[in-house]
C-alpha positions as CSV (number, residue, x, y, z in Angstrom):
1,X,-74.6,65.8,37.4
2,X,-71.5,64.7,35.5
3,X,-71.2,62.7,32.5
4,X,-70.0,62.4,28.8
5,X,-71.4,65.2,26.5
6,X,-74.2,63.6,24.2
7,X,-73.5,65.7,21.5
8,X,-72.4,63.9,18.5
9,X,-68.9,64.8,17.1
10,X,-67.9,64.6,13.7
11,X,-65.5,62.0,12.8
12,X,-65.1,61.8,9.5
13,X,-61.6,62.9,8.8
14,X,-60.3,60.1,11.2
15,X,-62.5,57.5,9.6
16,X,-61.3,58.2,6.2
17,X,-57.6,58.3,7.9
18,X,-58.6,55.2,9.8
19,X,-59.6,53.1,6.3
20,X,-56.9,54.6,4.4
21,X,-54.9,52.8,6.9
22,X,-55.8,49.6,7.3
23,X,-56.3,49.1,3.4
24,X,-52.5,49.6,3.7
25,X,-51.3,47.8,6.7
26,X,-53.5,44.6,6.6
27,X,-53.4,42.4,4.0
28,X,-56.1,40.4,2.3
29,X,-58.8,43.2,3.3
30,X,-61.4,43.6,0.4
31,X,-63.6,45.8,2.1
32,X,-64.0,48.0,5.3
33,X,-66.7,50.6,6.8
34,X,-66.3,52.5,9.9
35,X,-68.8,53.8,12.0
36,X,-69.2,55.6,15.4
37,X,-71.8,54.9,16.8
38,X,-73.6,57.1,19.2
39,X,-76.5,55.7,20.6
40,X,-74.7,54.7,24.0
41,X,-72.0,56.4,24.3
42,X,-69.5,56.5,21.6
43,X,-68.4,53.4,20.0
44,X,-66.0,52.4,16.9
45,X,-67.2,49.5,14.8
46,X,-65.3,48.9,11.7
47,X,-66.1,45.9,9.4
48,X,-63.7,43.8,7.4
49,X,-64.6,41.9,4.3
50,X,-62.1,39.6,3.7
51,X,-62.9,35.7,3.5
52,X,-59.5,35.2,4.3
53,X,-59.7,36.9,7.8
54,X,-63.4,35.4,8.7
55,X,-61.9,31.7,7.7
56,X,-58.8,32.6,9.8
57,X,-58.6,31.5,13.9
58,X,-59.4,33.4,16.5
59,X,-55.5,34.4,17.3
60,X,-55.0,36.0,13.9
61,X,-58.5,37.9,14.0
62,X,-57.3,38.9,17.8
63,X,-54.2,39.8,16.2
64,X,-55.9,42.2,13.6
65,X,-58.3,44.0,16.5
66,X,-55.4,44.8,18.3
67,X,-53.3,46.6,15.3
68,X,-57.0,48.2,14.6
69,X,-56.5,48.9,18.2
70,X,-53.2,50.7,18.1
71,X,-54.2,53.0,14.4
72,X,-57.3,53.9,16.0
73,X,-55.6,55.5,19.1
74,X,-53.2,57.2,16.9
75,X,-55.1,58.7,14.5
76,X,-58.3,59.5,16.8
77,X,-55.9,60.8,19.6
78,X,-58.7,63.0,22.1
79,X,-61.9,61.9,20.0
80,X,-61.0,58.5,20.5
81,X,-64.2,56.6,21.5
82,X,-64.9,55.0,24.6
83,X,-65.1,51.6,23.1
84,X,-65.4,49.6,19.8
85,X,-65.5,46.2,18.2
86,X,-64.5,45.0,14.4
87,X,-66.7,42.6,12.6
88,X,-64.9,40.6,10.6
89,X,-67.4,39.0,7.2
90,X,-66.7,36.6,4.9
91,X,-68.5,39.1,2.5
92,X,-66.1,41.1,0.2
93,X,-67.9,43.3,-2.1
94,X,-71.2,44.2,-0.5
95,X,-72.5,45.9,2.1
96,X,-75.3,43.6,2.9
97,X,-74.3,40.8,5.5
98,X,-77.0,38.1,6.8
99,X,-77.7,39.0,10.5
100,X,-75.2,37.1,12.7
101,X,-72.9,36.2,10.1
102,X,-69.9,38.3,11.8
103,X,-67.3,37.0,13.6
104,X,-66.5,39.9,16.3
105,X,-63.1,41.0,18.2
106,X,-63.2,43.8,21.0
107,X,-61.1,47.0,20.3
108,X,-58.9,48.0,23.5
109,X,-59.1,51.6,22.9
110,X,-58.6,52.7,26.7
């Protein structure tokens, strides 16, 4: 049989490279949280707080997936995950979102 490994790898040095990062190129972000997620495959989901970004249209949100996009590949390189979305809430200072209250962008990691 082939397939992925299902081991869980650790990711924490490119997450905390991969927040570091967008804090500095993308403005108007209050908040972010990364998170791989393992349970199908791997999988990068990275919230944004910033009312200004959730208020924003779809083009500009499209616009900030795809610079999440191109950080992501960079700094993940080989542990890059198969796939991954950002979640973009209007929430700035909390974890705690209301269920369905993102506004969510595909990643084009491969």
């Amino acid at each position: 049989m082939t397939g992925c490994s299902m081991e869980p790898r650790n990711h924490t040095a490119e997450i905390d490279r991969l927040k570091d990062t967008i804090f500095q190129v993308i403005p108007h972000v209050q908040r972010v949280s990364i998170e791989v997620n393992n349970d199908f495959g791997e999988e990068l989901i990275v919230t944004i707080g910033s009312k200004e970004l959730y208020n924003a249209d779809e083009v500009k949100r499209k616009e900030v997936a795809t610079e999440i996009s191109a950080v992501s590949k960079a700094i993940f390189s080989a542990k890059l995950p198969d796939q991954g979305k950002v979640h973009f809430v209007a929430e700035e200072s909390t974890l705690i979102n209301a269920p369905g209250a993102e506004k969510t962008e595909s990643l084009l990691l491969k």
